[in-house]
N, C-alpha and C positions, 0 to 999 in steps of 0.2 A: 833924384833917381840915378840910378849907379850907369851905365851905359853896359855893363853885364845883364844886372836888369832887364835894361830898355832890349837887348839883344834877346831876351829870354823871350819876352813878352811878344815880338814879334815872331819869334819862331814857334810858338802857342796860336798863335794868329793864322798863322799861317796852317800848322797841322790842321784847324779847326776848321778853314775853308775847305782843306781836303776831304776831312773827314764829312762835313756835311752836305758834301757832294755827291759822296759813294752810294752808290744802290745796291741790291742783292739780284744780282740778275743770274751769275755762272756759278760755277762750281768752285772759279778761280777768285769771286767776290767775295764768297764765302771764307773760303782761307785768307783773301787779304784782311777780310775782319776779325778771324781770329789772332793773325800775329797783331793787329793794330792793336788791340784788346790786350794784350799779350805788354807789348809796347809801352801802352796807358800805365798798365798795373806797375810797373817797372819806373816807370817817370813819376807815379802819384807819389807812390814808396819813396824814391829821393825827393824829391820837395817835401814829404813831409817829413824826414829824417834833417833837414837840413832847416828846416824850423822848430823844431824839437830843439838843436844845434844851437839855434839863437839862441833861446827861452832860455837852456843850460848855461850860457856863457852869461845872458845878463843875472839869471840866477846866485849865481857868483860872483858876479861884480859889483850885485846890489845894486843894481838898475831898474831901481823900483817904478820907474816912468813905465819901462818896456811892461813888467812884470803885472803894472795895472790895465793897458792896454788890451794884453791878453785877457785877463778874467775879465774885462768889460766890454768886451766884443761882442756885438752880435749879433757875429756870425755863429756865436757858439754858446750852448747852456752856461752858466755857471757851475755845473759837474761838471760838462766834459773842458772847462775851461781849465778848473783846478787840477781835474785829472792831467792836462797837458805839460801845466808846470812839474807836477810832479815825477810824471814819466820824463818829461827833458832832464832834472836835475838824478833820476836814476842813471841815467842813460851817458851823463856826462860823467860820472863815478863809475861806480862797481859794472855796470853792461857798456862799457867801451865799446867790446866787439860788438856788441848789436847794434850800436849806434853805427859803427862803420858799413854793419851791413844793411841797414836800413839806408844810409846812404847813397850807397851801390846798388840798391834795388834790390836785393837778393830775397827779401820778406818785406812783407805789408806791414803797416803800423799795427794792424788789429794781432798780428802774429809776433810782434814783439811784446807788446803789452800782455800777451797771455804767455809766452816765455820768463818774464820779468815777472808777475802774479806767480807763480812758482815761485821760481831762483831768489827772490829779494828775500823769503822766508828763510834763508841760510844763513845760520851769524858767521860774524866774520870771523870764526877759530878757524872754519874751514877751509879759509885760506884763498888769496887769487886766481891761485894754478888751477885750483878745483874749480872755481867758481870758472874763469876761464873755459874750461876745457869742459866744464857741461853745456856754455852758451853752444862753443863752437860743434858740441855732439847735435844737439835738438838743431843748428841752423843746417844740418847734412837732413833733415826731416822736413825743410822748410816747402820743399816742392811737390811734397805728399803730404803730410798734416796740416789742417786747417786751425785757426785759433783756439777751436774746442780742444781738440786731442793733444797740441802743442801744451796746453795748459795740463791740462792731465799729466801731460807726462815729465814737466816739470818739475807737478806739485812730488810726484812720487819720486822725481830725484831727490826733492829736499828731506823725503819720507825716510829713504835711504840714508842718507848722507847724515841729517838727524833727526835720530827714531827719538830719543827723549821728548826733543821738540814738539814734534807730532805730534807723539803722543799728549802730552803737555796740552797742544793747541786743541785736539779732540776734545779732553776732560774738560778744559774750558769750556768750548762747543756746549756739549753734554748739560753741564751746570747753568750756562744760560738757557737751554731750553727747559730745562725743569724748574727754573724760577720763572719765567715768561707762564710756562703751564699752569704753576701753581698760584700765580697772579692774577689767571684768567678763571680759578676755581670761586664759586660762591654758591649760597644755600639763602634762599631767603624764604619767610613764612609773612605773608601778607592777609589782613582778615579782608572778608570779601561784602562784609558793612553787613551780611545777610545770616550772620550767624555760622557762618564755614572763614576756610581758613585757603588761600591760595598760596601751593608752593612753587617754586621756580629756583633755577640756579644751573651752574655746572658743576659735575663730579664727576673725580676720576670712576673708571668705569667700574672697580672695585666695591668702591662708597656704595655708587647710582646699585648695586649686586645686591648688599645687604641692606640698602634703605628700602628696594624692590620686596626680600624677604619678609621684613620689617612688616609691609604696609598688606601681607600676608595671612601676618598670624592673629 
């Protein structure tokens, strides 16, 4: 262990006694639990910006040791293990800036990863500058939007920036849910050993309209 480390670890040690010493008793207990809170969220954000940081650099050095480590941790699913690789090696390419500011506390992990769920849908025609300068837009939003709306308003930069795309990824969208639908259609006629006949199935609601008709006339 690093003696930076060993320095870190005791001053964790140390907040910790403080912290589970404190009670709610004034007005003034009150607010110091809020800047503490305040504090926390800010110190979680760099540690976890600064292990992402690892992940990206063994990522790239093919440090397959570290790289197993991670995925077989656990402390963590297997999604959110692989998610983490992935977000580190986004973060060390094209989201620079986010990594930097996730480093500085500036956003939470959950608020860069919904930044990055946007912006990564940008090909790279669009260039640095752009990609850059939308990060550093959405991070001027970082202390009023939450992961949700951070996301959102991503996805619709990339919406912007490329409509073919978009659109592109919609009709995709689209086409897998009318094959899923049309997968989940069936009609079956079963005899019921008693001289009838049991029907059962799903239909679009059209079909179910004139089979209704049908069993009418």
């Amino acid at each position: 262990m690093s003696e930076k480390v060993r320095d870190l670890k005791l001053a964790v040690e140390a907040v910790g006694e403080h912290v589970c010493a404190l009670r709610v008793a004034t007005e003034e207990d009150v607010a110091e639990f809020v800047e503490l809170l305040a504090d926390l969220d800010e110190v979680e954000a760099q540690l976890a910006g600064l292990r992402l940081h690892l992940i990206g650099e063994a990522r790239h050095g093919g440090a397959v040791e570290v790289l197993d480590r991670v995925r077989t941790s656990p402390r963590a699913t297997t999604a959110q293990s692989s998610a983490s690789v992935r977000l580190a090696g986004e973060l060390s390419g094209r989201f620079w800036v986010l990594a930097e500011a996730l480093r500085d506390g500036a956003l939470s992990l959950a608020q860069a990863e919904a930044i990055v769920y946007g912006l990564k849908k940008l090909p790279g025609m669009v260039g640095d500058v752009a990609l850059e300068r939308c990060q550093r837009e959405l991070l001027g939003f970082c202390d009023r939007l939450g992961p949700h709306e951070l996301r959102i308003a991503a996805t619709r930069m990339w919406e912007l920036l490329d409509p073919e795309g978009a659109e592109q990824e919609e009709a995709d969208r689209l086409d897998r849910e009318a094959r899923r639908a049309k997968a989940r259609r069936y009609f079956r006629l079963n005899s019921d050993f008693h001289g009838g006949v049991r029907l059962s199935g799903s239909l679009p609601a059209a079909d179910a309209a004139l089979l209704k008709r049908s069993s009418k006339l």
